[in-house]
C-alpha positions in Angstrom: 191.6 -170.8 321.3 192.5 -168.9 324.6 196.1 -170.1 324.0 196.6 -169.2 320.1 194.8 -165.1 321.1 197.8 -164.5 323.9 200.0 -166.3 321.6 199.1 -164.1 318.8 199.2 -160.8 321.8 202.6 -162.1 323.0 204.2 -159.6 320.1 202.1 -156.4 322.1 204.8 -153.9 323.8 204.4 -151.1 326.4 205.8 -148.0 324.5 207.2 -146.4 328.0 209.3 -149.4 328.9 209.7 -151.4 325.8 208.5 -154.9 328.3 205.9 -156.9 326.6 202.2 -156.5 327.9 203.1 -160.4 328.8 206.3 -159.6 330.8 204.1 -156.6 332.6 201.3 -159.0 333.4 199.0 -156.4 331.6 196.9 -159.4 330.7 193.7 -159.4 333.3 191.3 -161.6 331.6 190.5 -163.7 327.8 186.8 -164.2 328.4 185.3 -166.5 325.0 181.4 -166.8 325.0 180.4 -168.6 321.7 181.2 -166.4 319.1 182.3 -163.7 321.6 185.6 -162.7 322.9 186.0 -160.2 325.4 189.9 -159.0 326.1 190.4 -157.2 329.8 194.0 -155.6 330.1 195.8 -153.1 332.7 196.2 -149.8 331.3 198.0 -148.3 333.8 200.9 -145.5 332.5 199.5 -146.1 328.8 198.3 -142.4 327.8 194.7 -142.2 325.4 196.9 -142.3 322.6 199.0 -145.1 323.2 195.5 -146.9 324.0 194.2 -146.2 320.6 197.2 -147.3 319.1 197.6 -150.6 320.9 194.0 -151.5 320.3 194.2 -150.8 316.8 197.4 -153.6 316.9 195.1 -155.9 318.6 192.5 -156.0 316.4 194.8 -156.7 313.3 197.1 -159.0 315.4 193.6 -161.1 316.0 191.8 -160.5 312.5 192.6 -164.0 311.7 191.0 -165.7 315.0 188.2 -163.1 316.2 186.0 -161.1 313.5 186.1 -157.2 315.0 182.9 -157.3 315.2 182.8 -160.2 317.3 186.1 -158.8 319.6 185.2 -156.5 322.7 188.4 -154.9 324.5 188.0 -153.7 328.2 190.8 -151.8 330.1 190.9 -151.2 333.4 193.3 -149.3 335.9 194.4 -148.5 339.8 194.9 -145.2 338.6 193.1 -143.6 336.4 193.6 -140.1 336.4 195.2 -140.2 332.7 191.8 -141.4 331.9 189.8 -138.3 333.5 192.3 -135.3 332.3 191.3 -136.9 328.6 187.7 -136.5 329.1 185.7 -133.0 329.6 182.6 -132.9 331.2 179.7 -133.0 329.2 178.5 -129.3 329.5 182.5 -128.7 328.1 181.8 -130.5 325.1 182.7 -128.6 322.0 180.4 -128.9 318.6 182.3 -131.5 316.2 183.3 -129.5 312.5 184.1 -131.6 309.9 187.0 -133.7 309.7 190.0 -132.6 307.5 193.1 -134.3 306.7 195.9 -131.8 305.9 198.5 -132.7 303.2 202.1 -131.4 303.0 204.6 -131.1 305.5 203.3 -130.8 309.2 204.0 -127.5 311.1 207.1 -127.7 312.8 206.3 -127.9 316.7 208.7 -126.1 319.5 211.5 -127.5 319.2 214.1 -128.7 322.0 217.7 -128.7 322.4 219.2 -131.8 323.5 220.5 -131.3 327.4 224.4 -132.1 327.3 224.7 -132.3 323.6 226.6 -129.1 321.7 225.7 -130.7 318.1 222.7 -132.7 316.6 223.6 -134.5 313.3 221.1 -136.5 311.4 222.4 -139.2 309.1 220.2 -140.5 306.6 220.1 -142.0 303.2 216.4 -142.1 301.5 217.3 -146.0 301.2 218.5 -148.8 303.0 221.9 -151.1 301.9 224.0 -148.4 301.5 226.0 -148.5 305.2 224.9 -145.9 306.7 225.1 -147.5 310.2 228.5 -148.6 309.6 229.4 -145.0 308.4 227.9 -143.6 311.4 229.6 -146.2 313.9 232.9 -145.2 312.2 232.6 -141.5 312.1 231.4 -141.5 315.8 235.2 -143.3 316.2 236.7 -140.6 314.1 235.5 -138.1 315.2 236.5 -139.8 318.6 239.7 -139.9 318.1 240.2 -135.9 317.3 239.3 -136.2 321.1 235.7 -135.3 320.7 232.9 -136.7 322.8 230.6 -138.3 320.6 227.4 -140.4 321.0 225.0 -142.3 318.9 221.3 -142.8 318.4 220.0 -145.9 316.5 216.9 -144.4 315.5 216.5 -147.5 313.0 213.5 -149.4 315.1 212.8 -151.8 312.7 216.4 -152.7 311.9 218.6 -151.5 314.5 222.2 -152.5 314.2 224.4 -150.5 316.1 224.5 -152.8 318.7 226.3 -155.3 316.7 228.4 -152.8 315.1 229.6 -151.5 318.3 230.0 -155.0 319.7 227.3 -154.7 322.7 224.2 -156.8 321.4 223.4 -158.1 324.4 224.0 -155.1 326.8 220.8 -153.8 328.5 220.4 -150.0 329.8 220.5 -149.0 333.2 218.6 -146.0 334.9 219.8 -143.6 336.8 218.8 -141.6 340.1 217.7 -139.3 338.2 215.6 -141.9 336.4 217.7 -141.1 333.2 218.7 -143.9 331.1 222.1 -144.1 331.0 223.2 -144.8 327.3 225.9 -148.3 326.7 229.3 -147.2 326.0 231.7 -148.7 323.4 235.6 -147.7 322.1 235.0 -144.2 324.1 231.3 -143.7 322.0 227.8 -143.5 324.0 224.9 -145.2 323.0 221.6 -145.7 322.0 219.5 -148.3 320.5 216.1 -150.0 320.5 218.3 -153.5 319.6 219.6 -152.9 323.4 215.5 -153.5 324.7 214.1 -156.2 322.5 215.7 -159.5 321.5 217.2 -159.7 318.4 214.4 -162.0 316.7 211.5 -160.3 317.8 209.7 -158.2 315.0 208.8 -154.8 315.3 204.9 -153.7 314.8 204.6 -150.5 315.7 203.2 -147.6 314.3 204.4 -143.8 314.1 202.9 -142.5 317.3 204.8 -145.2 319.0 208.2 -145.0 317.3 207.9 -141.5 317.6 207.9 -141.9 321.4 210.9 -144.1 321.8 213.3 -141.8 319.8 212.0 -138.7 322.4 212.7 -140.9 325.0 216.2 -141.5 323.7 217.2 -137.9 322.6 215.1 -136.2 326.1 215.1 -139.0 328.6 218.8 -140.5 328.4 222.0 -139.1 330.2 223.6 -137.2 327.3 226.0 -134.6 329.1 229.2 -133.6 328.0 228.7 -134.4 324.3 230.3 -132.5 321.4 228.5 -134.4 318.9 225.2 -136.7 319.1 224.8 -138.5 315.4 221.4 -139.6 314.7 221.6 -142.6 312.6 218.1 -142.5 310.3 216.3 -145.3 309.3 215.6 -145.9 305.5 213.0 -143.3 304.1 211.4 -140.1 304.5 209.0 -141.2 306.9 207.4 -140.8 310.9 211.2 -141.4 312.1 212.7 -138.1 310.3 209.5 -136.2 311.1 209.7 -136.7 314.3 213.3 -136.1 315.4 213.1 -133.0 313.2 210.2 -131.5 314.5 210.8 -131.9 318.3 214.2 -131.8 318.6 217.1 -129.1 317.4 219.1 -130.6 314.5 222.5 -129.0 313.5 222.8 -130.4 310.4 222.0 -133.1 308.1 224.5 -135.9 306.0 223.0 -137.7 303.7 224.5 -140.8 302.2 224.4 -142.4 299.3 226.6 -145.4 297.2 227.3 -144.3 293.3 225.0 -145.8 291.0 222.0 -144.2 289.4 219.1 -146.0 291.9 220.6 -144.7 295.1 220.9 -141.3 294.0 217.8 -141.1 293.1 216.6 -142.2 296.6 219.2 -140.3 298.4 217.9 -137.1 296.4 214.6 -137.5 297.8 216.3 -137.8 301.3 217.9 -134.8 300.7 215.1 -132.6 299.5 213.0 -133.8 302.7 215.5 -132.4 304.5 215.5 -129.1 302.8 211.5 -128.7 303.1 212.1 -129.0 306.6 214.6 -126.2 307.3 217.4 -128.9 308.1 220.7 -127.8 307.0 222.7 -130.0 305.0 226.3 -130.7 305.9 227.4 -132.7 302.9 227.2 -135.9 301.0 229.0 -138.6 301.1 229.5 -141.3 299.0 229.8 -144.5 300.4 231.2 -148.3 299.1 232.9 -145.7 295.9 234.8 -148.8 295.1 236.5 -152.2 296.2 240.3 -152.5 296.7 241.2 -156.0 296.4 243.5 -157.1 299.3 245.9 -159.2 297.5 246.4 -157.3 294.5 245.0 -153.5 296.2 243.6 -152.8 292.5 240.8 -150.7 292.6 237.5 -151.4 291.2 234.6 -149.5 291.0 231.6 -152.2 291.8 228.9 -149.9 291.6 230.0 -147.2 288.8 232.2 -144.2 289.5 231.9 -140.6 290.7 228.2 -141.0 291.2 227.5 -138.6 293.8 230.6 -136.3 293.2 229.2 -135.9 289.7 225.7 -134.8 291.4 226.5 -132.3 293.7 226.3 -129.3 291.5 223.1 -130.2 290.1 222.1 -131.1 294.0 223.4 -128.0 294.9 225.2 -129.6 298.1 229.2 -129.5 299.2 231.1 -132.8 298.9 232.1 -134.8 302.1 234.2 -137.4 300.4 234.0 -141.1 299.2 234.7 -143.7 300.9 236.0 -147.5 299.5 235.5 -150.5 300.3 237.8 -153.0 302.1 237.7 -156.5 303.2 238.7 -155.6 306.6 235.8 -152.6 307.0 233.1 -155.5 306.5 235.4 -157.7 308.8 235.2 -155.0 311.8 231.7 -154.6 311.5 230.7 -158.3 311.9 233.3 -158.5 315.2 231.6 -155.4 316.3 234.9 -153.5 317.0 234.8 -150.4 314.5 236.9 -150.3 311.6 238.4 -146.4 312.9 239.1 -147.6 316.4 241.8 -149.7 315.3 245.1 -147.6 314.6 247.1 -150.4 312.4 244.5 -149.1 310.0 245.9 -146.0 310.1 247.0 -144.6 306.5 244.6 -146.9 304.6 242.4 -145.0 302.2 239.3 -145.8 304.0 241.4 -144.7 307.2 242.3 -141.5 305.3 238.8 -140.6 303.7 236.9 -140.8 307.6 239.6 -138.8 308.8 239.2 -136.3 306.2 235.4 -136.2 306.0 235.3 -135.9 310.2 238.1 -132.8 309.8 235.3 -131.5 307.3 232.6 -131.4 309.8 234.3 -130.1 312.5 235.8 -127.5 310.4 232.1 -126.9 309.9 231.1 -126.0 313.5 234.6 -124.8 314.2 235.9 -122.7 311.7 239.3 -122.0 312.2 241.8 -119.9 310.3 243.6 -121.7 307.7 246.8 -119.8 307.6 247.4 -120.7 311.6 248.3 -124.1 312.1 245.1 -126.7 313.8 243.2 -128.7 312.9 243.9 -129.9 309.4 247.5 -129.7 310.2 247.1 -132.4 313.5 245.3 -134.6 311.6 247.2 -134.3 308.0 250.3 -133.2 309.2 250.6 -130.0 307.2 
């Protein structure tokens, strides 16, 4: 029985270093007395909160083997002084008022800028399967290329594919001396990802406190400096992820993404409109996977319907971005993790020409320049 309860707590994480309780040796003591088991663990760096949280995954991790009520949980600690600042004395002790649960959005919090980052841009799509890490990855390389220092954050716990994408899945994150985590770099582009601190079959359990904590530590607690641009790539949703990042941290602007048929608007809509009731500004759509051009015969054909999003943008009340097709070889560079705009024999493809234009869009968005003097559009278009 001892054996199938660590088993079954193998999956437990520390939510400051991402190591397994297992690794960190957090396990003191499984103590089972008939129907009684008592669970002793080294708390040590885990704040009240996080202790909450981690019991509560105990409990349903062990539901199946030990009954709650039958399931006693002990910490203990060299230090505890995290422990004492959480308690008052008794004579401190406030009168408890009712419990209320407030509905709606949350009130923002103060928000912080990002040290070494000029602009925050949030990428996110209301639903998953419509690319929006492979749109991100290639973007970052576009925007790259204009000779703009660009980094990523995978905020996509549950899912996180960037490392593949950018062709360093088996990279880990160094610290350092200023105990910054120093982000992975790839074609020229900085990185971060949870995929870089877990392996690649391990499942993901956490809960929004938690996830909450590892994107902070990736926008506040990495070496960011000198960027021009840091894209946030969203996980699917309108969920703890987007409330988070929004509410602690200064975003510039928001792209939502979306492929053409009806389903996907729909979600990306409700992407969007999350975004709006939380002051975000929105950059653009774009629309993604438009249409397939074959290869052999470079006919195009529109796989998922045509127009979709560029048909919705007045209703949506949102500029246009740009579409972007589908090729062979964009689905080829993304499984060899080497990004589809990093290699220039691509160069005057129309999936080539629509990142080019969409990342001319958005730093023609922070950057206005005049259009009668030659610049931007002119380098990239040759106009």
């Amino acid at each position: 029985m001892k054996e199938k309860i660590l088993k079954a707590l193998s999956s437990i994480k520390n939510p400051a270093t991402g190591a397994s309780f297992e690794d960190e040796k957090r396990w003191k003591e499984v103590l089972i007395e008939g129907e009684k088991t008592t669970i002793v663990y080294a708390r040590d760096g885990i704040s009240p909160q996080e202790k909450r949280v981690i019991e509560s995954f105990i409990v349903e991790l062990l539901k199946d083997l030990v009954p709650q009520e039958n399931l006693t949980l002990r910490s203990v600690s060299a230090n505890s002084s995290d422990v004492f600042k959480a308690v008052e004395s008794p004579d401190k002790i406030e009168k408890l008022a009712p419990a209320q649960i407030k509905t709606g959005h949350a009130a923002p919090a103060a928000k912080k800028n990002v040290p070494g980052v000029k602009h925050v841009i949030a990428i996110g799509s209301g639903k998953g399967g419509v690319g929006k890490s492979t749109f991100t990855v290639n973007l970052a390389a576009s925007l790259s290329a204009m000779g703009l220092k660009i980094g990523i954050i995978d905020a996509d716990i549950y899912g996180p594919s960037v490392p593949m994408l950018m062709g360093k899945r088996f990279e880990k994150p160094l610290a350092n001396s200023n105990r910054k985590i120093v982000p992975i770099e790839s074609h020229g582009i900085k990185f971060m990802s949870f995929g870089l601190f877990v392996d690649e079959k391990d499942p993901v359990i956490w809960r929004g406190p938690m996830l909450g904590g590892v994107l902070n530590q990736f926008l506040f607690d990495a070496e960011w400096d000198g960027l021009d641009y840091l894209l946030i790539d969203l996980p699917p949703g309108t969920g703890d992820i987007q409330l988070s990042m929004v509410q602690n941290c200064h975003v510039d602007g928001a792209i939502v993404i979306s492929t053409p048929q009806d389903v996907a608007l729909l979600d990306a809509t409700k992407g969007l409109e999350m975004f709006r009731k939380l002051n975000l500004p929105i950059i653009g759509m774009v629309e993604n996977m438009s249409s397939f051009i074959c290869s052999n015969c470079h006919h195009e054909h529109f796989l998922f319907g045509e127009g979709g999003v560029e048909k919705a943008i007045d209703a949506l009340k949102v500029p246009f971005l740009g579409k972007i097709p589908l090729e062979l070889e964009l689905r080829q560079s993304a499984d060899a993790g080497s990004p589809y705009m990093a290699n220039p024999s691509y160069e005057g493809r129309p999936v080539a020409r629509s990142y080019q234009s969409i990342a001319g869009k958005i730093e023609q968005y922070f950057n206005p320049q005049d259009p009668s003097k030659p610049g931007l559009f002119s380098r990239l278009f040759g106009r």
